[in-house]
C-alpha positions as CSV (number, residue, x, y, z in Angstrom):
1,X,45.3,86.0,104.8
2,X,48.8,87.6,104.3
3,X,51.1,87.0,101.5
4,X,53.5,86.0,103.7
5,X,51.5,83.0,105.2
6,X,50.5,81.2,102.0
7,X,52.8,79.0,101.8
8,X,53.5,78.6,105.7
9,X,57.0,78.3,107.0
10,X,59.3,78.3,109.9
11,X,63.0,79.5,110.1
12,X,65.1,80.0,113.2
13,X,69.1,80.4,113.5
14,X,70.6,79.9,116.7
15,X,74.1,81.0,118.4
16,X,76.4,78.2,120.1
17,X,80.0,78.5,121.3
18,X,82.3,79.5,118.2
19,X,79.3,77.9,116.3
20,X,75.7,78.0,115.0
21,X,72.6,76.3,113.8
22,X,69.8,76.8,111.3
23,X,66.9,75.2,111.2
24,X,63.5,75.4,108.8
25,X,60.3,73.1,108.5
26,X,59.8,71.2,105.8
27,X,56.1,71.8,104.9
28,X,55.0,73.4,101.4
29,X,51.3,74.3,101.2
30,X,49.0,76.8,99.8
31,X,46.9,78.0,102.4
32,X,45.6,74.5,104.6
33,X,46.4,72.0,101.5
34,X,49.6,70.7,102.0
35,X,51.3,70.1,98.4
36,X,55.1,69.3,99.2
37,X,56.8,67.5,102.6
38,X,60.4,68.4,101.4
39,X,60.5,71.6,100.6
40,X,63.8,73.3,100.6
41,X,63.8,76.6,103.0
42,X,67.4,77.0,103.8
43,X,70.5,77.0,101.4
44,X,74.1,76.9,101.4
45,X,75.9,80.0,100.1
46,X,79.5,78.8,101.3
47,X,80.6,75.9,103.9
48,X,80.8,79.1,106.7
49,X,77.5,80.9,105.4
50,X,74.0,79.9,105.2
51,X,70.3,81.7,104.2
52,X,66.8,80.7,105.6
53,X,64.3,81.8,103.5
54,X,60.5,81.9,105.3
55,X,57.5,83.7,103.2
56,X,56.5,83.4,99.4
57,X,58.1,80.1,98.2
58,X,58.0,81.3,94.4
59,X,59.9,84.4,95.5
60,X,62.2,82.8,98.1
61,X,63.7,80.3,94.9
62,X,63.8,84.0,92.7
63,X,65.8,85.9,95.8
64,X,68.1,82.6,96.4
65,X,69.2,82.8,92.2
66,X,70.3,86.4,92.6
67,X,71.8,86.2,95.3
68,X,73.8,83.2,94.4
69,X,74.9,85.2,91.3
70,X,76.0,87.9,93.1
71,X,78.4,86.0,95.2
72,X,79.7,83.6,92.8
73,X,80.5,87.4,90.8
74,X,81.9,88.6,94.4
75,X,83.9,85.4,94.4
76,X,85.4,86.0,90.9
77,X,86.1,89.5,91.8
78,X,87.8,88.9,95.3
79,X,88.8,85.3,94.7
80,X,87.8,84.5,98.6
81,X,84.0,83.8,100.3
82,X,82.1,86.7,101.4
83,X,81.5,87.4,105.1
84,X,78.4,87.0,106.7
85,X,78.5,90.8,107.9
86,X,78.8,91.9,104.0
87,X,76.3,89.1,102.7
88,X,73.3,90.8,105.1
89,X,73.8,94.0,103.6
90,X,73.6,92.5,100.1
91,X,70.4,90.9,100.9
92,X,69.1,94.0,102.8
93,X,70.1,96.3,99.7
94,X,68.7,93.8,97.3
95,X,65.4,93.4,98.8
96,X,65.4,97.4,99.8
97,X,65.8,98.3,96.0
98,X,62.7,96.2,95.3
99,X,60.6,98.2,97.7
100,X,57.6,99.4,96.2
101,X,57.3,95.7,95.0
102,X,59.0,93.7,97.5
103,X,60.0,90.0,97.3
104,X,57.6,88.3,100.0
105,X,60.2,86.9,101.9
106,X,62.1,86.8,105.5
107,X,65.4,86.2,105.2
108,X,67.7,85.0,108.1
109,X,71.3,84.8,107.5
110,X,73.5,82.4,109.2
111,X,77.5,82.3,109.2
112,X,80.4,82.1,110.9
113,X,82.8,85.3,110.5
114,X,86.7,86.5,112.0
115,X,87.8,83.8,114.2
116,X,84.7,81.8,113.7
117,X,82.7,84.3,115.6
118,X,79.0,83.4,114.4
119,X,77.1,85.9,112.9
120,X,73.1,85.5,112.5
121,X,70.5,88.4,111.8
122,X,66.9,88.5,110.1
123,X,65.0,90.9,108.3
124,X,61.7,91.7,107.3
125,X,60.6,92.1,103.2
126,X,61.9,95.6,102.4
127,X,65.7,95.2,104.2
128,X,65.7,96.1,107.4
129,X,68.3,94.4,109.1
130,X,67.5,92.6,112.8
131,X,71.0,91.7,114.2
132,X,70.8,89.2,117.4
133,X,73.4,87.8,120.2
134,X,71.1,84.7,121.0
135,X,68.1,83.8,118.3
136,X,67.0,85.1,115.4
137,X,63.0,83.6,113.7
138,X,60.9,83.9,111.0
139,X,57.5,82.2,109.3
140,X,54.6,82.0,110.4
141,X,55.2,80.0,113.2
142,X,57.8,83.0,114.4
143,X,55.7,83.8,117.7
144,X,55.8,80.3,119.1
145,X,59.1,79.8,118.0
146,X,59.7,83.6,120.2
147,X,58.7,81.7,122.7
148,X,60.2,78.4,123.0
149,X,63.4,79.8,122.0
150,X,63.4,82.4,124.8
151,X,62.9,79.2,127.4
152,X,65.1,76.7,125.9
153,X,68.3,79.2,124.8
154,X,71.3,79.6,127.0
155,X,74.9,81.2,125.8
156,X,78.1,79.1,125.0
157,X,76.1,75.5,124.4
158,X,78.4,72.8,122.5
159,X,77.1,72.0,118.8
160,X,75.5,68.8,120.4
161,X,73.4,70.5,122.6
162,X,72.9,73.5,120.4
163,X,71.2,70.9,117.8
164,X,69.2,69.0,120.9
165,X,67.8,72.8,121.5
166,X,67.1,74.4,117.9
167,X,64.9,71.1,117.5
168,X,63.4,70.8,120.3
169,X,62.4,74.6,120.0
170,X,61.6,74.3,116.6
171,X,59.2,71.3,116.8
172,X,57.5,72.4,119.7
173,X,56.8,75.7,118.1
174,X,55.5,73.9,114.7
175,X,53.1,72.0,116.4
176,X,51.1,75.0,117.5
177,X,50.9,76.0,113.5
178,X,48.7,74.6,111.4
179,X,50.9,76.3,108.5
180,X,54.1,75.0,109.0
181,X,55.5,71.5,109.7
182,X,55.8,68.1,108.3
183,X,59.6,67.6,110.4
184,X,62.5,69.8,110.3
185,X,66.0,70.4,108.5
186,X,68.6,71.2,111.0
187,X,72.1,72.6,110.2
188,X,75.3,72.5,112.7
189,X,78.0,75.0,111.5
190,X,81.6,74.6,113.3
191,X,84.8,76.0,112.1
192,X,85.8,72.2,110.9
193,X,82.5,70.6,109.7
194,X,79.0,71.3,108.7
195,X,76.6,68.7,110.2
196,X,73.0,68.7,108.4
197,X,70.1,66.5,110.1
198,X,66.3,65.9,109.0
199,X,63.9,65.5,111.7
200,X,60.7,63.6,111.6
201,X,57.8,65.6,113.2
202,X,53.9,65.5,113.2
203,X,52.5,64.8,109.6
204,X,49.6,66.4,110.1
């Protein structure tokens, strides 16, 4: 078994019109024993900015810390919020210095940037940015979650119906994991308000 699926997890970000949505399981487990039901996956950097973190749990809560102390330093330094754009290549250069002993995570960043033009990419353990238009995944349930996005995503869809998607897609493609699960977490990002849901799923 890889690294990566130890602890099981599913991430997904999704583009709306002049919006976006995040969403993450809940389930925290090592290997088939399930030890936590609430398990944080995705955080809040600012109100326009968010981080999904799939992989190694212990080093997803280690990368979160630094990188929140980096941008509160960037915030005392510049006295505003960093863009999306410039948070990716903080994670990517973070996680790329760390290469030869790499943080076991997948990060996907979330935010909305210049005239609330979302912004979402993922990348793999090492840095390598994957910039998207339409859906970015990660986790172990990433292939079904490929998949389910790729059928259920169209461009321009209202926050509403953006939300009705990314859960849909996501607890679809949980279902066909037996690593990831136990509901969902669901963010709604607009220029005005930041919408956070919990959805119940399978518990088993």
């Amino acid at each position: 078994m890889s690294i990566f699926e130890y602890n099981g997890s599913a991430v997904v970000a999704m583009v709306g019109k002049n919006c976006f949505a995040i969403a993450s399981d809940r389930r925290l487990g090592v290997q088939l024993q399930t030890i936590a039901t609430d398990f944080q996956k995705i955080y809040r950097i600012h109100d326009k900015l968010f981080l999904g973190l799939s992989g190694l749990g212990t080093d997803a809560q280690t990368l979160y810390q630094r990188l929140v102390f980096r941008h509160k330093l960037y915030q005392l330094r510049e006295e505003r919020d960093m863009k999306p754009e410039t948070f990716a290549s903080l994670v990517s250069a973070i996680l790329y210095e760390k290469r030869f002993g790499p943080y076991f995570c997948q990060p996907v960043i979330a935010g909305l940037s210049d005239e609330d033009k979302p912004f979402i990419c993922t990348m793999d353990s090492i840095g390598a940015k994957e910039l998207a238009k339409d859906f970015v995944v990660s986790g172990t349930a990433s292939e079904s979650l490929y998949g389910a996005c790729e059928a259920m995503f169209k461009p321009d869809m209202e926050p509403e119906e953006l939300f009705e998607t990314i859960s849909q897609a996501l607890l679809s493609s949980v279902d066909r994991d037996c690593l990831s699960g136990w509901g969902g977490h669901v963010y709604v990002v607009t220029p005005t308000e930041v919408k956070e849901r919990i959805l119940k799923g399978r518990m088993d």
